[in-house]
C-alpha positions as CSV (number, residue, x, y, z in Angstrom):
1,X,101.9,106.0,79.8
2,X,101.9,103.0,81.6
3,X,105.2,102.1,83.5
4,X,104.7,98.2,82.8
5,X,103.9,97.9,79.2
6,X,106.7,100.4,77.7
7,X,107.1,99.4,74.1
8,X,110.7,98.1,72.8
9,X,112.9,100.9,71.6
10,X,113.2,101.3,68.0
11,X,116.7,101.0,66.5
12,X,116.3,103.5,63.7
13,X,116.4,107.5,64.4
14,X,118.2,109.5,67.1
15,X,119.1,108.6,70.3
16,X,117.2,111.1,72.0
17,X,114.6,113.8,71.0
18,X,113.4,117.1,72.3
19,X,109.9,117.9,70.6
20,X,109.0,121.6,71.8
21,X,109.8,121.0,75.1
22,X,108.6,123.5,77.9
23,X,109.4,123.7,81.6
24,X,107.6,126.1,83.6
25,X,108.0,125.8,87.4
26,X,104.9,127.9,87.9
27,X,103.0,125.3,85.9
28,X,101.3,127.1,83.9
29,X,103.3,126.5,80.7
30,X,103.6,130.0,79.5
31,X,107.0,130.2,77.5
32,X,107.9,133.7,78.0
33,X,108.0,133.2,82.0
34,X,109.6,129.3,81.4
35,X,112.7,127.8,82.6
36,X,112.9,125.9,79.4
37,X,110.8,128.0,76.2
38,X,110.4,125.1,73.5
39,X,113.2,123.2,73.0
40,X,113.6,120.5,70.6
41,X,116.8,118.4,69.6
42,X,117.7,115.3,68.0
43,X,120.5,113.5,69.4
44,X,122.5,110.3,67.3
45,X,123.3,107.5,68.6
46,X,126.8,107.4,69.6
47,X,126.8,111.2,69.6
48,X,129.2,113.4,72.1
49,X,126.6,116.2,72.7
50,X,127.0,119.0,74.7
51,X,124.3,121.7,76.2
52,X,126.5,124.8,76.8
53,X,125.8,127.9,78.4
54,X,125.9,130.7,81.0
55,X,123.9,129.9,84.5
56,X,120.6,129.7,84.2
57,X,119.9,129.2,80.9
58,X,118.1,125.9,81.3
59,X,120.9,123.6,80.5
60,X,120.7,121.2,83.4
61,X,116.9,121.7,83.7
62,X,117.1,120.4,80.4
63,X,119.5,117.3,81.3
64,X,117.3,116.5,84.2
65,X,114.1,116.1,82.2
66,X,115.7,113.4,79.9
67,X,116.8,111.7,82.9
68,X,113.2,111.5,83.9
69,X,114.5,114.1,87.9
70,X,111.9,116.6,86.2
71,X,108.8,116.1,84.0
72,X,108.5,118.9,81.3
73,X,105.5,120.8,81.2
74,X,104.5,120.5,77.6
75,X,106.3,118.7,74.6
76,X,108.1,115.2,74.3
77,X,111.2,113.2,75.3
78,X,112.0,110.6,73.0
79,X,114.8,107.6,74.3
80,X,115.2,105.2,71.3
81,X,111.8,106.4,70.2
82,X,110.1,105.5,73.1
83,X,108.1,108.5,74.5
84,X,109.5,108.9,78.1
85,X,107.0,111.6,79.4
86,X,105.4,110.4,82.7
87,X,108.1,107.7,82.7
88,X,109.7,107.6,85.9
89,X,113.7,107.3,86.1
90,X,114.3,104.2,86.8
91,X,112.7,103.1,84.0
92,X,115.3,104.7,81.6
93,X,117.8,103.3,80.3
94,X,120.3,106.0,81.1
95,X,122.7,106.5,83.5
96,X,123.9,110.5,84.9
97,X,127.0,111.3,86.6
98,X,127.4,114.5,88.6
99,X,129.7,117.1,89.5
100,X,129.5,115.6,93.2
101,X,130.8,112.1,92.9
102,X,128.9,110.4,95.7
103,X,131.2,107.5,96.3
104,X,131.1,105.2,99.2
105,X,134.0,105.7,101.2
106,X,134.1,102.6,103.2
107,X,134.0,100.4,99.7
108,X,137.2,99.7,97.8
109,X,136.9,101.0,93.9
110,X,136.1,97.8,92.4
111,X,133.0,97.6,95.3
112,X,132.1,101.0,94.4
113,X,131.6,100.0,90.6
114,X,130.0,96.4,91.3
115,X,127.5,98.5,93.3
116,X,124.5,98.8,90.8
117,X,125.3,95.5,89.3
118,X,124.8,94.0,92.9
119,X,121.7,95.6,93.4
120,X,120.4,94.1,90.2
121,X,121.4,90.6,91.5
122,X,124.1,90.2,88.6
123,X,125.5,86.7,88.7
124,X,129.1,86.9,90.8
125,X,131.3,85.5,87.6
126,X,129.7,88.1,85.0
127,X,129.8,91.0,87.9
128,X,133.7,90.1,88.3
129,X,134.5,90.6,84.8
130,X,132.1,93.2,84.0
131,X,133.6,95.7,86.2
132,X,137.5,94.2,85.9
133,X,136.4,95.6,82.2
134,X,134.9,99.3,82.9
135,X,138.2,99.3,85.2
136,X,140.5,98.7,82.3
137,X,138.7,101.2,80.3
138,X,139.1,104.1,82.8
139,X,142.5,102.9,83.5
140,X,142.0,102.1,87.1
141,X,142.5,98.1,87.3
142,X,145.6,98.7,89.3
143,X,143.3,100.8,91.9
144,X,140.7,98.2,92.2
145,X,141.3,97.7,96.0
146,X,142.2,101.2,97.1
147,X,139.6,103.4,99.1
148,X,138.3,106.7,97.4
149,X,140.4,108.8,100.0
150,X,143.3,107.1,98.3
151,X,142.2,108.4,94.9
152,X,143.2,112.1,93.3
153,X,140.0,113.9,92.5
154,X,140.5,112.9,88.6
155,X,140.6,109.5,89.4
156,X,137.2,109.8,91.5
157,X,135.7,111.1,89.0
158,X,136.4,108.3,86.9
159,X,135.0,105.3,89.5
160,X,132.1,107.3,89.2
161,X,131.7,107.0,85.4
162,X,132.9,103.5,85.8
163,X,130.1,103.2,88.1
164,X,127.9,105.0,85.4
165,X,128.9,102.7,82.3
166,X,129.3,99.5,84.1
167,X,125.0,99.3,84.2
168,X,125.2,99.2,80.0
169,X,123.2,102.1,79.7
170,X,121.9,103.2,76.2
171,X,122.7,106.8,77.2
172,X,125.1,108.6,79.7
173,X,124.2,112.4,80.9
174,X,126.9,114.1,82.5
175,X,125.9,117.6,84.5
176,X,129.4,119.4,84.2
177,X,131.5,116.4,86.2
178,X,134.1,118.1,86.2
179,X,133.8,121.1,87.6
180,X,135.2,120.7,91.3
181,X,138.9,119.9,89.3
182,X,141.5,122.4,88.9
183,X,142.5,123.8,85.3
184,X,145.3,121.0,84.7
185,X,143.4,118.3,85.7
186,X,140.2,119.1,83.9
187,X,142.1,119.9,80.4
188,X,143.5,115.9,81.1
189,X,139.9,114.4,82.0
190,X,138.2,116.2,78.8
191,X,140.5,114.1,76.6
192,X,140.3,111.0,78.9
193,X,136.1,111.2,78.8
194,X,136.6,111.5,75.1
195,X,138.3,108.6,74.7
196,X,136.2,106.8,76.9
197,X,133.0,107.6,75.3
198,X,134.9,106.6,71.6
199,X,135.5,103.3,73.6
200,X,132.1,102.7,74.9
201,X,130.2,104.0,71.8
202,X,127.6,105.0,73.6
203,X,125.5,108.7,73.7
204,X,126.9,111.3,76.0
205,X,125.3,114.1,76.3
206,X,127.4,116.7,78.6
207,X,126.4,119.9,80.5
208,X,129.0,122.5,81.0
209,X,129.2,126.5,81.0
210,X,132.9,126.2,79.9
211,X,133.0,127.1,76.4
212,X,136.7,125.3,76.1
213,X,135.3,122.0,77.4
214,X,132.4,121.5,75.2
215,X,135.1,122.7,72.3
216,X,137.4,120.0,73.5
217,X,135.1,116.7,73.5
218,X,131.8,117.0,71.5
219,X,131.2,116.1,68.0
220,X,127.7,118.9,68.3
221,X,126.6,121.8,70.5
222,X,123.7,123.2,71.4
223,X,123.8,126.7,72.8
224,X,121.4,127.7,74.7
225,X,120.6,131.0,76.2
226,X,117.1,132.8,78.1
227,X,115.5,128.7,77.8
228,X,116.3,128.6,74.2
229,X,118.6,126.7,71.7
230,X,119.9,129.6,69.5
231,X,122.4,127.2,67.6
232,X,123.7,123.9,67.1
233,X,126.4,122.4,65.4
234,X,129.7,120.7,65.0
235,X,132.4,123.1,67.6
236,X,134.3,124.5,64.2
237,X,130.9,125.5,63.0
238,X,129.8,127.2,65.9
239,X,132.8,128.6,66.6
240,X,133.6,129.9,63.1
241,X,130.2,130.4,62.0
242,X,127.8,131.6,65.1
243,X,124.4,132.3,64.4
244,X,123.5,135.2,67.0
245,X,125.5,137.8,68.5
246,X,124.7,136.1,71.7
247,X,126.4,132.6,70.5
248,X,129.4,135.2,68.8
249,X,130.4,137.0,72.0
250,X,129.5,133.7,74.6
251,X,131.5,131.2,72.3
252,X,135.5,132.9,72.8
253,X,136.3,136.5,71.9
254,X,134.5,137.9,69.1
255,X,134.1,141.8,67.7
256,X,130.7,142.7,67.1
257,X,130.6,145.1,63.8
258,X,126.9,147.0,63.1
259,X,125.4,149.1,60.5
260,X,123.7,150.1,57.5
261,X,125.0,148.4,54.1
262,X,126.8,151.3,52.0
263,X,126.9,149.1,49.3
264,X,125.9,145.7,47.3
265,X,127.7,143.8,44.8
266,X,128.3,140.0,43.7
267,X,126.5,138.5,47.2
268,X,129.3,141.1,48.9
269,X,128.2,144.0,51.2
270,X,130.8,146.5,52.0
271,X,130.0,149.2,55.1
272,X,132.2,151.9,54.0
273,X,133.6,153.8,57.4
274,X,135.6,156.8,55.5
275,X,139.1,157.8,55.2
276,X,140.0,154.2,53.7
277,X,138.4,152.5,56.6
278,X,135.6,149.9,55.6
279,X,134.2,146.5,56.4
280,X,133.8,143.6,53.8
281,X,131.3,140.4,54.6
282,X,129.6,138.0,52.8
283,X,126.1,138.3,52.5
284,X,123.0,135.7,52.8
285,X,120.0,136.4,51.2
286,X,118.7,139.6,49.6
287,X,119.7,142.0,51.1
288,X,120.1,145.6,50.1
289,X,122.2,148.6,50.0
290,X,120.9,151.0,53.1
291,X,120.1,147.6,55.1
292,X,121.3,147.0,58.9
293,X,123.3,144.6,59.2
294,X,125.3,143.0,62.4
295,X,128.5,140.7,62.0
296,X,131.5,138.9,63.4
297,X,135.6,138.7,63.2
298,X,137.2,136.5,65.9
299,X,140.5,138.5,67.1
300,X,143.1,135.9,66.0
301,X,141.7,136.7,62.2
302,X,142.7,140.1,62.4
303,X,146.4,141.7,61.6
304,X,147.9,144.6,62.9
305,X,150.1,146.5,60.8
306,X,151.6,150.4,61.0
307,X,149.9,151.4,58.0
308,X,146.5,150.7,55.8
309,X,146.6,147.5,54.6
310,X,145.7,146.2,51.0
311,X,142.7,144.4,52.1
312,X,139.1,143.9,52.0
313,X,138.3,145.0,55.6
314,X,140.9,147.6,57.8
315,X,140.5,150.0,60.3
316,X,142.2,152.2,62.1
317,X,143.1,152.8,65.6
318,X,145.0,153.1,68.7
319,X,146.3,150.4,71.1
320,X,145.3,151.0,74.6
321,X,145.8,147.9,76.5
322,X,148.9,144.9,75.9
323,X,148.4,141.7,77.5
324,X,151.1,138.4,77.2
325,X,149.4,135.8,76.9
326,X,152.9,133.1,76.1
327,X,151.3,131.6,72.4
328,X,149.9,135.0,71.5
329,X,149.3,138.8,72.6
330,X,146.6,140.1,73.3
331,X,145.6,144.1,71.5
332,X,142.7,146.2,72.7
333,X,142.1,148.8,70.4
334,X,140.1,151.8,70.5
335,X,139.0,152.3,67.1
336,X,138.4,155.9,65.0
337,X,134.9,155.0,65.7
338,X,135.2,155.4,69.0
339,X,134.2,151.6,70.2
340,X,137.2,148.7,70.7
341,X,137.8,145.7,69.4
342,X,140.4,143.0,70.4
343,X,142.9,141.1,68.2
344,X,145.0,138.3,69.2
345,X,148.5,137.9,67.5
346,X,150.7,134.5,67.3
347,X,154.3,135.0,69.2
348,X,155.8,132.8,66.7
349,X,157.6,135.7,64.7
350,X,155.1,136.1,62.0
351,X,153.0,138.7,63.5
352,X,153.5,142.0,61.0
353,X,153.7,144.3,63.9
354,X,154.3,144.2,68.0
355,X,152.8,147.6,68.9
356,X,153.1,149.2,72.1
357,X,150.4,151.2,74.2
358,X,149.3,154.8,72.6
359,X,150.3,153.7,69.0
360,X,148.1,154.3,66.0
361,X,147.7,151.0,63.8
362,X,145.5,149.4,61.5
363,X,143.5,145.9,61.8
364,X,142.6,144.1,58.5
365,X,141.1,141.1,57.6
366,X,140.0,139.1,54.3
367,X,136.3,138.8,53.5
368,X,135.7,135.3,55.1
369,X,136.8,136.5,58.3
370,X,133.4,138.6,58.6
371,X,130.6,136.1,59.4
372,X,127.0,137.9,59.2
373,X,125.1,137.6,62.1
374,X,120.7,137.9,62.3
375,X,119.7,140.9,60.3
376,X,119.5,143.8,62.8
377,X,116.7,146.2,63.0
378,X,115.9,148.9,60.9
379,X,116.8,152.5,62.7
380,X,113.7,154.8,63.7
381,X,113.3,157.6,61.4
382,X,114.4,159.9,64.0
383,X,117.6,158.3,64.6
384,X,121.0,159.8,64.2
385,X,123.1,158.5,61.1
386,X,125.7,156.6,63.1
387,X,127.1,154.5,60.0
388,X,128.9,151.8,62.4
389,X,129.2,150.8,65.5
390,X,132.1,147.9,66.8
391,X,132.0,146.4,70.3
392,X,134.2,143.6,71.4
393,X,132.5,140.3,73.6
């Protein structure tokens, strides 16, 4: 596409779009061997979004082709509707801010800001009050003469998305800015970026491996894994709802529960473990009694108790780690199956049992705790009957 004749942007549809996007560094595009294997993605306008997960999954590949750093090798990048393929970066209108902040240090804050804007030969009176009101809006007016040695690292980091937002983009990508912060720190800035993108109204879309942090601040996630999406949603959805086992054990703690259905009813299947031990989950689809099936319970859905349980799903077991966590405990628990799961209970007083290392109890759960994951595979023929197996991620 030719860089001087771009068309205007169109104000309907998303923000940005991912149509089967590839990137293969070897250039030859195949998908199995590719950084990025086909992603597409439709981003609103407005939209916190967040690409989260482990290192080297193609997240900030992925980040850099919409800023135009990278070019992908098949598909397209949409900005407003405007293909941006062969477009180079400077030509979007987007802004990224990285985990490095890159700040002058012989500038003053307010310097720093007006950078770009100076650059672009803004007129002095709107440059003055353009970047007296990004400064207001990341809460730094008071700083505007101070040096960024004079600055904590959370305040850096916010001259730099000042620096970002002051240029009006249409779009702001963020590859995991906050990284280099400690724990305290970062848990402030997640809520400060949030209310700075509410204030700004403008798209964000936010790298980060740290489950927590894309939790925290984004109204949709993407997880991606291998150079796939395998799920996006709102965080409660993915969270509560994960569609893989991979998003499951990545997204928190989760218990992974596998087997053959021992029975069907009322779109319920039950996997029936013996001695009163059995697992209840709702089912999608048709599936049958004798099918293999994998599924989810987060730890904090689970109760301990002394005894079986009236409930739709128990097991037994015996506690072989304790851990204090301050708001909960944590329970590892090597089941009669001979695989563990982990259960989180509140210290709030309600918990029906505080266990100790070596003692036999029971976890339970109600139906809508067990989420169904992706079918698994049949069993070869020549397999062993092992009716279920449970493995905490």
């Amino acid at each position: 596409m030719a860089t001087d004749t771009l068309p205007p942007p169109t104000s309907a549809g998303p923000a940005i779009s991912l149509v089967d996007v590839v990137k293969d560094f070897g250039g030859a595009g195949a998908r199995d061997a590719a950084v990025v294997r086909g992603v597409s993605l439709a981003i609103g306008e407005g939209e916190f979004f967040s690409l989260l997960g482990p290192s080297g999954c193609g997240k900030t590949t992925t980040l850099r082709m919409i800023a135009g750093f990278e070019e992908p090798t098949s598909g397209q990048i949409l900005l407003h509707g405007r293909d941006m393929v062969g477009v180079p970066a400077n030509r979007r209108d987007i802004n990224m801010v990285f985990q490095s902040y890159a700040l002058f240090p012989h500038l003053s804050v307010a310097d720093n800001v007006a950078f770009g804007l100076r650059r672009k030969r803004v007129p002095k009176e709107e440059l003055r009050d353009r970047v007296e009101k990004i400064l207001r809006t990341v809460e730094l007016a008071d700083k505007a003469d101070r040096r960024p040695r004079q600055l904590s690292g959370g305040q850096q980091q916010r001259v730099a998305l000042a620096r970002a937002l002051v240029n009006r983009p249409r779009a702001l990508l963020l590859d995991e800015p906050l990284g280099a912060l400690d724990l305290k720190l970062r848990q402030t800035m997640q809520l400060e970026l949030k209310r700075i993108q509410r204030e700004v109204g403008i798209t964000f879309v936010y790298v980060t491996h740290d489950q927590a942090e894309a939790l925290t601040m984004s109204d949709r996630i993407a997880v991606m894994n291998q150079g796939l999406v395998e799920q996006v949603g709102p965080p409660q959805e993915v969270y509560e709802r994960p569609a893989t086992a991979f998003v499951a054990g990545f997204i928190g703690t989760s218990n992974l529960i596998g087997g053959p259905l021992t029975s069907v009813a009322a779109g319920t299947g039950v996997l029936d473990l013996g001695g009163g031990q059995r697992v209840t989950v709702p089912l999608r689809g048709s599936l049958a009694a004798g099918e293999a099936v994998e599924l989810t319970v987060r730890p904090e859905k689970i109760t301990l108790t002394t005894g079986p349980a009236d409930s739709a799903s128990q097991v037994r077991g015996t506690v072989r780690e304790v851990v204090y966590l301050g708001t909960s405990t944590s329970y590892t628990v090597d089941t009669s199956t001979g695989a563990e799961m982990t259960v989180f209970q509140p210290n709030d007083g309600t918990a029906c049992a505080s266990p100790s290392r070596g003692d036999t109890v029971w976890l339970s759960w109600a139906t809508d705790h067990s989420y169904l994951l992706n079918p698994a595979p049949a069993p070869a023929a020549t397999a062993v009957a092992d009716p279920v197996s449970l493995t905490s991620r």
